[in-house]
C-alpha positions in Angstrom: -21.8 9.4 -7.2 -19.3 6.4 -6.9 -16.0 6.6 -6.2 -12.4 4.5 -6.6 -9.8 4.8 -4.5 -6.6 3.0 -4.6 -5.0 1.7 -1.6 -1.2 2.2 -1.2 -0.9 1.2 -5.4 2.8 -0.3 -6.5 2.7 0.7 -10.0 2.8 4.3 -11.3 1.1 2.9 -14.5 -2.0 1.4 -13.0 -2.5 4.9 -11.2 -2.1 6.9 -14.8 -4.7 4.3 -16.1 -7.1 4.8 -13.1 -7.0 8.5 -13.5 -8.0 8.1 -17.5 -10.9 6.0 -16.1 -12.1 8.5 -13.9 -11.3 11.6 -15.8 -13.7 9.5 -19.1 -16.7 8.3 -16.5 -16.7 11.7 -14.2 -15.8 9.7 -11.0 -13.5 10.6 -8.3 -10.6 9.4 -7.2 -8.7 8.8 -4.2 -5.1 7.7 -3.6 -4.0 6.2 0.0 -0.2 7.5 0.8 2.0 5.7 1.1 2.8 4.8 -2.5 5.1 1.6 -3.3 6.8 4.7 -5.9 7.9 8.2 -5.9 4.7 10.4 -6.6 7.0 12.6 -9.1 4.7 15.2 -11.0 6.6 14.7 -14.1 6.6 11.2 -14.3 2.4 11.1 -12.9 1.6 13.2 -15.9 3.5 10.9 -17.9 1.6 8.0 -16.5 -1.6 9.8 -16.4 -1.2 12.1 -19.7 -3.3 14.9 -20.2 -5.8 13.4 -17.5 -4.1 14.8 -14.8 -5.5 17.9 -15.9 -9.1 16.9 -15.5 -9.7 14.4 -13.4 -10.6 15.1 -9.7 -8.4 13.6 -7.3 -7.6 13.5 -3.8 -4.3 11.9 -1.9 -4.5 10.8 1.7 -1.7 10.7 3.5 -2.9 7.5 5.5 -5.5 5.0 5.8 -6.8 7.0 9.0 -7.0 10.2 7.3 -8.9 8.6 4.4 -11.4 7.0 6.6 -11.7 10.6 8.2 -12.5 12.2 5.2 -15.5 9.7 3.8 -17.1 8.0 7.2 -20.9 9.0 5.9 -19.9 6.9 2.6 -20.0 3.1 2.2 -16.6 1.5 1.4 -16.9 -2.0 -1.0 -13.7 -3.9 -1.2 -13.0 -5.6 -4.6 -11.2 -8.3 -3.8 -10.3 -12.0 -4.8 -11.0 -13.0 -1.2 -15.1 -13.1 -1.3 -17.5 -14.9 -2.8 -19.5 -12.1 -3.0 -20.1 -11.7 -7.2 -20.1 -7.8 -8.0 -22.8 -9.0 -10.8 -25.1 -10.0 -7.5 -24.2 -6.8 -5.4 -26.6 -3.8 -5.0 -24.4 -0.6 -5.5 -25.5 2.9 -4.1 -24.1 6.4 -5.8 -22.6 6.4 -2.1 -20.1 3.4 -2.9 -16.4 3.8 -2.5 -15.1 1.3 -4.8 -11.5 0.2 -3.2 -8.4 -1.4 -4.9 -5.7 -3.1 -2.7 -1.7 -3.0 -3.4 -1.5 -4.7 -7.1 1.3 -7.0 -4.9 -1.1 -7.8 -2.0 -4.4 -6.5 -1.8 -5.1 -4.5 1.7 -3.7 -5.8 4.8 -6.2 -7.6 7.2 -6.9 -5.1 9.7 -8.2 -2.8 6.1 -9.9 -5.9 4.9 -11.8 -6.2 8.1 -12.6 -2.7 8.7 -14.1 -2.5 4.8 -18.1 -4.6 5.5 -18.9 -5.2 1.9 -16.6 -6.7 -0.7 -17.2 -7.8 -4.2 -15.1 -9.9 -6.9 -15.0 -10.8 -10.4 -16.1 -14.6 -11.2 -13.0 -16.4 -12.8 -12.9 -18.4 -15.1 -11.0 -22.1 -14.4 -7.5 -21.6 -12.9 -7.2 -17.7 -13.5 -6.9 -15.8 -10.3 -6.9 -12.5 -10.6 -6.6 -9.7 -12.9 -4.9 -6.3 -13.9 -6.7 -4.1 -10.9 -7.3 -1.3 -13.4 -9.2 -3.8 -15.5 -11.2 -5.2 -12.5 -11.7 -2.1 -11.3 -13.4 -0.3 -14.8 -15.3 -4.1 -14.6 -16.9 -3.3 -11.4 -17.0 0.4 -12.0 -19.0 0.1 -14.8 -21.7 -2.5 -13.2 -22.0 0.2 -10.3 -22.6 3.2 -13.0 -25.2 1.2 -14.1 -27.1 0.2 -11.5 -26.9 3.7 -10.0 -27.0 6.2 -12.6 -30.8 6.9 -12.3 -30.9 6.8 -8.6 
């Protein structure tokens, strides 16, 4: 089964709306510590609603110790800094589908380490878009493409 995992996210918000996504399409999540925000229950269930409840989620305390914890999976970047369209890339159920920092992306050392990455097309002078949107985007391409293998 795919898999998201958010890389040090910035805004509690975008992490409430991830774990709606993944609660809805049955995919796990993962969270890589540190986060640019207090992880305070109240306020996550706030972000997250009744999701919390059901989705299945994971923190990492580190990049290392996320790394650790999936090396037989295959990690897949989405990024703005490919050329690689995610409408042109062949997902596998063993994907780990990574968001950078809404502020930054990943640093380079992550960006190297990760071999495949994938972006969304954009249209004239647009750059980028909310990750939680690119994310259910790409998310939704590698459901399809994998959801009978």
């Amino acid at each position: 089964m795919v898999q998201i995992a958010l890389y040090q996210p910035d805004i509690p918000q975008n992490v409430g709306a991830a774990m709606r996504l993944c609660a809805c399409t049955g995919t796990p999540l993962s969270i890589i510590e540190p986060c640019g925000f207090p992880w305070d229950l109240k306020k996550m269930q706030r972000a997250g609603m009744d999701y919390m409840d059901i989705v299945n989620l994971t923190r990492h305390d580190s990049w290392a110790a996320f790394t650790q914890s999936f090396e037989s999976k295959r990690l897949v970047l989405m990024t703005t800094k490919t050329d690689q369209s995610f409408y042109d890339f062949d997902f596998s159920p063993n994907d780990i589908l990574i968001a950078g920092q809404e502020s930054a992306g990943v640093p380079p050392d992550v960006h190297h380490y990760i071999p495949h990455h994938v972006t969304i097309p954009m249209n004239g002078a647009a750059r980028s878009m909310n990750v939680i949107n690119a994310t259910a985007m790409i998310l939704s391409e590698a459901i399809r493409q994998t959801r009978y293998k």
